[in-house]
N, C-alpha and C positions, 0 to 999 in steps of 0.2 A: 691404591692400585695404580700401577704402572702400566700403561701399554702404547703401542702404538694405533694414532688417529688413522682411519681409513682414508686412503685418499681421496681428494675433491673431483668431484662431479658435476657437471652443468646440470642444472634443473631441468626437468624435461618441458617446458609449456604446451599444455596442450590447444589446437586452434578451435576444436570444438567441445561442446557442452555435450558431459558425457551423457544425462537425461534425455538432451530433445534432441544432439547434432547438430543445433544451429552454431554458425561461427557465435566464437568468443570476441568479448574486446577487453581491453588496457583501460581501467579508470583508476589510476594513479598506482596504488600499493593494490590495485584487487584486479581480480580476472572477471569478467562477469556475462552473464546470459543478458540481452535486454528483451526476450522474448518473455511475455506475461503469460501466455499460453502453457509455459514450460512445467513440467510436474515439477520440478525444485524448485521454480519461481513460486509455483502456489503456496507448495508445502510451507516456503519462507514467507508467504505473505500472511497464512492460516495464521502460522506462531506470531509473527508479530502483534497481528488483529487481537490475538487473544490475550497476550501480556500488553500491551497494551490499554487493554479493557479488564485487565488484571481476572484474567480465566484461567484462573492456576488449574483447574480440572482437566483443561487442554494443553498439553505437555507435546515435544516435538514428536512423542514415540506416538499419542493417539492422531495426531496431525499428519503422519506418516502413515499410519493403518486408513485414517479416513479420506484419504487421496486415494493410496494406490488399493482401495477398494471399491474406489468409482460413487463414493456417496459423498463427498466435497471436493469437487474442481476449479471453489471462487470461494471469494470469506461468505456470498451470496447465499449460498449450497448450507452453508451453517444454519440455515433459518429454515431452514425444511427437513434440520433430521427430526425424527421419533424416537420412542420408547422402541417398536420393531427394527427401526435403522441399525441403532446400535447395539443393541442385540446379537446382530448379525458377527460382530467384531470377534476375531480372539480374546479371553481371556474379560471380557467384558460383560458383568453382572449386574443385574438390576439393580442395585443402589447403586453402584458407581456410574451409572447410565441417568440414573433419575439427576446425581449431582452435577451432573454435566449438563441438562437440560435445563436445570434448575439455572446456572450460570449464563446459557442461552438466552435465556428469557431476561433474565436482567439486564441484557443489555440492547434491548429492546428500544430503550427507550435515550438518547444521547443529545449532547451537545453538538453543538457543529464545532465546538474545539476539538471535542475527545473523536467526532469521527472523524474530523480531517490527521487528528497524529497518530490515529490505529489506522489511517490506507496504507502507510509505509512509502506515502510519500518520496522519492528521491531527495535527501537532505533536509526535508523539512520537516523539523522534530517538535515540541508540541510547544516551546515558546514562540516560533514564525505560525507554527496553524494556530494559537491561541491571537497574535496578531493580524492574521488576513481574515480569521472569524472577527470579530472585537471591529474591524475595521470594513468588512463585507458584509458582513449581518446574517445571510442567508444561505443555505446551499443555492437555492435557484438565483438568486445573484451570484454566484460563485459560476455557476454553469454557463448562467447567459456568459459572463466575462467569456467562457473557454469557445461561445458560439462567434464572439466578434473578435476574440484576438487576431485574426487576418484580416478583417474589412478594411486599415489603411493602406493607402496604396502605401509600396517602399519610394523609399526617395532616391534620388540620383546616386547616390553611393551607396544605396542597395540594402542600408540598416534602416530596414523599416521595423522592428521593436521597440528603437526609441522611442518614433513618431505614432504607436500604435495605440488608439486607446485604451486598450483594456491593458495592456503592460502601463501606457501616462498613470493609467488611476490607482495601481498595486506600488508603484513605486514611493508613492505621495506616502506610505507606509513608512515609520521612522524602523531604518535597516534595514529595508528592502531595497533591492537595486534590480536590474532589469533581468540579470543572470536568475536572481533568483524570482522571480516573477515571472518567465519563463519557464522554469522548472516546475510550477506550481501548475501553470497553467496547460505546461505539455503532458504534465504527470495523470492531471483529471481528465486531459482529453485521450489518454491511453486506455484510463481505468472506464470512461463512461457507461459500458453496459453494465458491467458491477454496482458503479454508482448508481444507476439509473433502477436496478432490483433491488438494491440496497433503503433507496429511499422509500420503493413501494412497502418494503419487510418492516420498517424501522419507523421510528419516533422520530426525529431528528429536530431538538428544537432552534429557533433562530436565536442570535446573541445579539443584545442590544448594542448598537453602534457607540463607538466613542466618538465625542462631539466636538 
């Protein structure tokens, strides 16, 4: 087939997020919301949480029906559906409800590997959370970290990350560098109230330190 190409067009960019209206930004090849608040940020954080934690029963279409039905607004909200929650869904029957709970519950019980690379993290996919676990030990030493990463004073030219210590002690990490230590550290202190239900809901066992 022969024809002619339509002609080019500029792409339209849009400046806000068509979900919540907050402005957009530019992070490299992508558009994005940094709003966690946002229903498309959950819905994308749900799916991940669940492939992740490999809950194939949770697919982006019931991730979609369990937000914008108001019965999961955080991965948190997961741990409090029921047999009556989901019920309520279209097209959803008691044995595909029972397997979905069934997958729930299994994952009850985690690593501080597997929950730090199911939060979806910015960038940090499960070989860095498998190293800041492995090398942190703890959620609650993970957390203290995200209480003092501002107690150094900045220095005279104003990089006070370098000098700080909860960024000094992430770095001492082979492949870490301050960028990304940073990122870990801003990511959990975004996510804390999730984290903070997350831990009451959950197992979550400590990784023994390497030496």
């Amino acid at each position: 087939f022969v024809g002619k190409l339509p002609p080019k067009e500029a792409i339209s960019v849009p400046d806000n997020c068509p979900k919540c209206d907050n402005e957009l930004v530019v992070d490299g090849a992508f558009i994005k919301c940094l709003d966690l608040s946002c229903g498309a940020r959950q819905v994308h954080s749900l799916i991940y949480w669940c492939r992740a934690l490999e809950m194939d029963g949770i697919g982006v279409k019931l991730a979609e029906q369990l937000s914008e039905s108001g019965l999961v607004d955080s991965i948190a909200d997961l741990y409090n559906l029921d047999m009556e929650n989901l019920l309520t869904l279209e097209r959803m029957a008691e044995k595909s409800a029972s397997n979905v709970l069934a997958e729930i519950e299994a994952t009850r019980s985690l690593t501080l590997t597997q929950f730090l690379a199911a939060l979806g993290l910015p960038k940090i996919g499960p070989e860095l959370a498998e190293a800041f676990a492995e090398n942190v030990g703890s959620l609650a030493s993970l957390m203290q970290l995200v209480e003092n990463r501002n107690d150094s004073p900045a220095t005279d030219d104003g990089n006070q990350a370098k000098y700080n210590n909860a960024i000094t002690s992430l770095i001492e990490i082979d492949g870490v560098g301050s960028t990304v230590a940073e990122r870990l550290l801003n990511g959990l202190a975004q996510r804390k109230e999730v984290i903070t239900r997350l831990n009451e809901q959950l197992i979550i066992s400590d990784v023994e330190k390497r030496v």
